[in-house]
matplotlib code that plots the C-alpha trace (Angstrom):
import matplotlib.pyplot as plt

x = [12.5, 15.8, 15.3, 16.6, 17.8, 19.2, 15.9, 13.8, 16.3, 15.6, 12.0, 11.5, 13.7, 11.6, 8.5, 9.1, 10.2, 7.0, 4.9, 6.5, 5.6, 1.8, 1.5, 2.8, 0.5, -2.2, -1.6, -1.1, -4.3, -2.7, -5.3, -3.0, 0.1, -2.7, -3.9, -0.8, 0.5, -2.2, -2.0, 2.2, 1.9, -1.4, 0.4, 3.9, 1.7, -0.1, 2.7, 4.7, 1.7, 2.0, 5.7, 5.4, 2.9, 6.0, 8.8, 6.3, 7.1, 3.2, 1.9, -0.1, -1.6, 0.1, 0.1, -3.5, -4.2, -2.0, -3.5, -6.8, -5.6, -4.2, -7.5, -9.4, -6.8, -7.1, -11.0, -10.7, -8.6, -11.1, -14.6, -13.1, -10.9, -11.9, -15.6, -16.8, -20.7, -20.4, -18.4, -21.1, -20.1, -16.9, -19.1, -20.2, -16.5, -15.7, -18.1, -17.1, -13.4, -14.4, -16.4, -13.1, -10.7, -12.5, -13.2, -9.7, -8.0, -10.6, -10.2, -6.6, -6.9, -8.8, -7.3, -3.9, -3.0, 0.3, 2.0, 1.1, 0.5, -2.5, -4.5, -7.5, -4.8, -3.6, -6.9, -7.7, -4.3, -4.6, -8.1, -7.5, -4.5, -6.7, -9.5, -6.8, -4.8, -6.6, -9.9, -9.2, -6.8, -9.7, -11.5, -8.6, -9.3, -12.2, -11.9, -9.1, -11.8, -14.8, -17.2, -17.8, -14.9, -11.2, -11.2, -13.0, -11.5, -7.9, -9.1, -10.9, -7.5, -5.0, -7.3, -7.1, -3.6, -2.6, -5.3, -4.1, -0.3, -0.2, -1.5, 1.3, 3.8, 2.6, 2.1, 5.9, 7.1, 5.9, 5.9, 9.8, 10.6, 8.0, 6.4, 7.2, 3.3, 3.2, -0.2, -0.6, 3.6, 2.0, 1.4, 3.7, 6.1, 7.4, 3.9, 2.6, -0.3, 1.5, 2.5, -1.5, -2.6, -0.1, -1.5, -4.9, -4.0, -2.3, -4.5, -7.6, -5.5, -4.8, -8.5, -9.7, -7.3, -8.5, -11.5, -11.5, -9.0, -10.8, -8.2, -9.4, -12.4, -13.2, -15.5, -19.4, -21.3, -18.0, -18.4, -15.9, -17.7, -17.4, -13.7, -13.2, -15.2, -13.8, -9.9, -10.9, -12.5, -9.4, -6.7, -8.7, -9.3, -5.2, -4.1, -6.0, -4.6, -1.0, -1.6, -3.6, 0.4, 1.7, -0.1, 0.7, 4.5, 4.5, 3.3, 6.0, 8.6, 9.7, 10.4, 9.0, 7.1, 10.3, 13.3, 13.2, 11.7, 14.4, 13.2, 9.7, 9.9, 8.3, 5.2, 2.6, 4.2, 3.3, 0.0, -1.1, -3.0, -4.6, -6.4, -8.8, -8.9, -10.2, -13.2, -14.1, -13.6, -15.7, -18.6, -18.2, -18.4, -20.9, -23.2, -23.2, -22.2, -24.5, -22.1]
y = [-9.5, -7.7, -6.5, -4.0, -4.8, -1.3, 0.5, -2.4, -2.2, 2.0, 1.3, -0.7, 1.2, 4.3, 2.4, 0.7, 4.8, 6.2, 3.6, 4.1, 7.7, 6.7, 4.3, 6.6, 9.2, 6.7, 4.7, 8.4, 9.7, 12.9, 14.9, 17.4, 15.8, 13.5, 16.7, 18.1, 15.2, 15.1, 18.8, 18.6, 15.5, 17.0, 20.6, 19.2, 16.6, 19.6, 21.3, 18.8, 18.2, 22.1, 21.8, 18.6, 21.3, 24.1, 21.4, 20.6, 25.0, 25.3, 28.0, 27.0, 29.3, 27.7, 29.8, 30.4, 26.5, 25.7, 28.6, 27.3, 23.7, 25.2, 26.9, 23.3, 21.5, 24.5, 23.8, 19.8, 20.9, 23.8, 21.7, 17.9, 19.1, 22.1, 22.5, 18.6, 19.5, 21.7, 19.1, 18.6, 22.4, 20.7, 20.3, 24.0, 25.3, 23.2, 24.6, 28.0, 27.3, 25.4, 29.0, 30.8, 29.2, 29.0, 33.0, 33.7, 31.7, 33.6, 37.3, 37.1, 36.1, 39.3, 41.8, 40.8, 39.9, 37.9, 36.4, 33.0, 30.8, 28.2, 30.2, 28.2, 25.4, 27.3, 27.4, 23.9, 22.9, 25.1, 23.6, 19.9, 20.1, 21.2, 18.2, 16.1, 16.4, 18.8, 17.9, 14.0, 13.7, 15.5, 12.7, 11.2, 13.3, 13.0, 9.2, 10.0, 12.1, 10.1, 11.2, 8.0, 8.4, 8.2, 4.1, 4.3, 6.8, 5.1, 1.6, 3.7, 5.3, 2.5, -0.1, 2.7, 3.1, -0.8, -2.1, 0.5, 0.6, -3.8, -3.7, -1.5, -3.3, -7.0, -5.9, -3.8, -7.2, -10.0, -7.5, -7.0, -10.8, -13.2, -10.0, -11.1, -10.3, -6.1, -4.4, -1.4, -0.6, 2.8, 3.8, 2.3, 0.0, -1.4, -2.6, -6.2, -8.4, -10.6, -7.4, -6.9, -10.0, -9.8, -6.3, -8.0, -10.5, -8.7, -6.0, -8.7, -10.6, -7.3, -6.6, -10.0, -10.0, -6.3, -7.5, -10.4, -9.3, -6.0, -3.4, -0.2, -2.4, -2.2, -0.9, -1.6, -3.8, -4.6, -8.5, -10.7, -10.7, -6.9, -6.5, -9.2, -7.0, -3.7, -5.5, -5.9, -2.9, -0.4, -2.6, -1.8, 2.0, 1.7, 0.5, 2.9, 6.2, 4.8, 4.8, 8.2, 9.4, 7.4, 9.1, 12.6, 11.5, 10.2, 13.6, 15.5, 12.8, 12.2, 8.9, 10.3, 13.4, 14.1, 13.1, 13.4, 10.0, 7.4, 4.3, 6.2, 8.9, 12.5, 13.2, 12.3, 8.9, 8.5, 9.2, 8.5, 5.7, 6.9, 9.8, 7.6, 4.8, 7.6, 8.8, 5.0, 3.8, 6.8, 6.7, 2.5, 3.1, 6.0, 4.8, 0.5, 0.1, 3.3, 5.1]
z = [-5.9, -4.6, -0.4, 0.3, 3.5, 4.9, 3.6, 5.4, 8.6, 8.5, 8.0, 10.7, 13.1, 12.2, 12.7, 16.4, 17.6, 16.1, 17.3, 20.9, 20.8, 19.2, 22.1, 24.9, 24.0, 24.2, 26.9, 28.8, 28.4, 26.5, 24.7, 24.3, 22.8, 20.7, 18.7, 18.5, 16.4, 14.7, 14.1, 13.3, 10.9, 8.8, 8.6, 7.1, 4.9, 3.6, 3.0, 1.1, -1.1, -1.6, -2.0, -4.2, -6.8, -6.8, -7.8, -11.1, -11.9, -10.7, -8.4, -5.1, -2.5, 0.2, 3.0, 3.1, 2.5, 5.1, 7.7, 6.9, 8.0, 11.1, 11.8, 11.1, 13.8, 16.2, 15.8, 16.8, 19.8, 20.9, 20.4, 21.3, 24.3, 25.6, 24.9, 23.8, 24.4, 21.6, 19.3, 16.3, 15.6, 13.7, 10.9, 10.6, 10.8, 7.9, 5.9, 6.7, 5.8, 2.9, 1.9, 3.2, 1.7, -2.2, -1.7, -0.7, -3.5, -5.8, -4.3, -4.3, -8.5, -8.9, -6.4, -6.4, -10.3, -10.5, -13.6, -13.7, -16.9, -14.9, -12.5, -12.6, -11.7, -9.1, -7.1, -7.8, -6.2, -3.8, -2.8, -3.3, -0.4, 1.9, 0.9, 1.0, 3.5, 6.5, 5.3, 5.3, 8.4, 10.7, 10.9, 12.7, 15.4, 15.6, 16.0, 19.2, 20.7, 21.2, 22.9, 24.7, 27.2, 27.1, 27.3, 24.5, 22.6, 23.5, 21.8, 18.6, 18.1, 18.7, 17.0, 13.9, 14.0, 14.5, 11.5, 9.3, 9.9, 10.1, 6.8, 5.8, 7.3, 6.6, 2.5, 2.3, 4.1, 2.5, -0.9, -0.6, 0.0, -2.2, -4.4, -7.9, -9.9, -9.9, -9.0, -10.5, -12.5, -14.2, -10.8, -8.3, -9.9, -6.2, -5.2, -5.8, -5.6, -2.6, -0.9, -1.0, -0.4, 2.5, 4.2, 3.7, 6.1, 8.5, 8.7, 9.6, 11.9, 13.9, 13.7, 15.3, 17.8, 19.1, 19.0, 21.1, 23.9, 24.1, 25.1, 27.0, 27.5, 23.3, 21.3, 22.0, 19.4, 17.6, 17.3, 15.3, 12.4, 12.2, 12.9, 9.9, 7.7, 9.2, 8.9, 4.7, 4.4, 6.6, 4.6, 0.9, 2.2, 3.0, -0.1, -2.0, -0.1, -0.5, -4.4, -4.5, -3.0, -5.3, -8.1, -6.7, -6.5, -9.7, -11.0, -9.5, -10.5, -6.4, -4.7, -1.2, -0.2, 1.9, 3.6, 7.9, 8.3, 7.6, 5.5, 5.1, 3.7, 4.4, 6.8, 4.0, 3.4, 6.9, 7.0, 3.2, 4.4, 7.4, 5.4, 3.5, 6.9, 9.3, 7.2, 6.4, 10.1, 11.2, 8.8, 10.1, 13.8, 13.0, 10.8, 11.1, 14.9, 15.4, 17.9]

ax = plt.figure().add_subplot(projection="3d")
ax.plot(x, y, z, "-o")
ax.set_aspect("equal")
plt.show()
């Protein structure tokens, strides 16, 4: 297989600067700047999947899905910063935007009449940005906002962040120089079965090593047998939310979801992964290590 060696150069350069913001913000303590990325990245994500819907000639909602994102985000900062006694509320917002946001696609069809060829199309786009993007990338903060203290918030986040992100690196890397056997070519002809194989490993290797040297004093009950199953099950979650972008790109005919990120692309090919690694770490951390 042909590297690209200026795309992998731009990749990584891209890479090292965003993980040396990640890791300030981290390492700093900043609830404040934490949300705020997470509220900046999720927005333009949203909106490029909105955008992405318009290039195909098809007619999205946008403003009100992307105010009703802002208003989830603004909701994470309010009940995991400012009031955290009151954070299980986050799940009662949701359902009211989810009500908001499905009567105000609706009301707008029948109030406000506009020439459009889909409309039924229109709300279901219009609906599955917000699930997919806002919806998806909450659980992120969530995860950053513990409510087990900062140390242990810090090592939720970072250990997130490195599983999911090693696994993206180690399968694009070993992918670009030994993949030769494609995955899936209908849906993303530049991934392969080593690149996978590859983000596997790197992805569990990362996992394991948190695990033992404990950073931020690690996560309780998380034994080595659980970050080799959580390391499988983050780099599986990974791989499938970089193809569900892939299918979406491949729908509207685009390489990347946009251009401002050099060697990755837009602000969803950032976080593609990270929206279906979230929910899966949280319901993990939740549910099996009963935190």
């Amino acid at each position: 297989m042909t590297v690209n060696r200026a795309v992998l150069l731009q990749r990584g350069l891209s890479t090292l600067i965003l993980w040396a913001a990640v890791l300030y913000l981290i390492f700093s303590g900043s609830k404040a700047g934490s949300m705020l990325l997470v509220a900046a990245s999720g927005l333009m994500a949203q909106w490029e999947f909105y955008h992405l819907q318009e290039e195909k000639k098809l007619r999205v909602f946008k403003k009100w899905g992307v105010v009703c994102g802002l208003v989830l985000y603004l909701a994470c900062w309010y009940l995991f910063i400012q009031a955290p006694q009151h954070a299980a509320m986050i799940d009662g917002v949701e359902q009211v935007l989810f009500v908001a946001l499905t009567t105000g696609v609706l009301v707008r069809l029948v109030l406000f009449p506009e020439p459009m060829a889909t409309p039924i199309v229109t709300v279901a786009l219009t609906l599955f940005g917000f699930f997919y993007v806002p919806f998806l990338f909450s659980f992120l903060a969530r995860l950053a906002f513990w409510p087990g203290g900062s140390y242990q918030s810090s090592f939720i986040l970072l250990y997130l962040l490195a599983v999911t992100k090693f696994c993206d690196a180690g399968a694009y890397a070993v992918g670009s120089f030994f993949g030769s056997h494609k995955m899936i070519p209908r849906i993303s002809p530049g991934k392969t079965w080593e690149g996978f194989v590859g983000g596997l490993a790197t992805s569990v290797l990362a996992s394991v090593l948190l695990a033992k040297f404990k950073p931020f004093g690690g996560l309780p009950g998380l034994t080595l047998l659980d970050a080799v199953w959580l390391g499988i099950l983050l780099s599986l979650a990974s791989v499938v939310g970089d193809l569900a972008e892939s299918v979406v790109k491949r729908d509207a005919h685009i390489k990347d979801s946009g251009h401002f990120i050099p060697g990755i692309g837009g602000a969803l090919d950032l976080i593609d992964s990270l929206l279906f690694t979230a929910p899966v770490f949280y319901f993990y951390v939740r549910f099996v290590l009963g935190l």
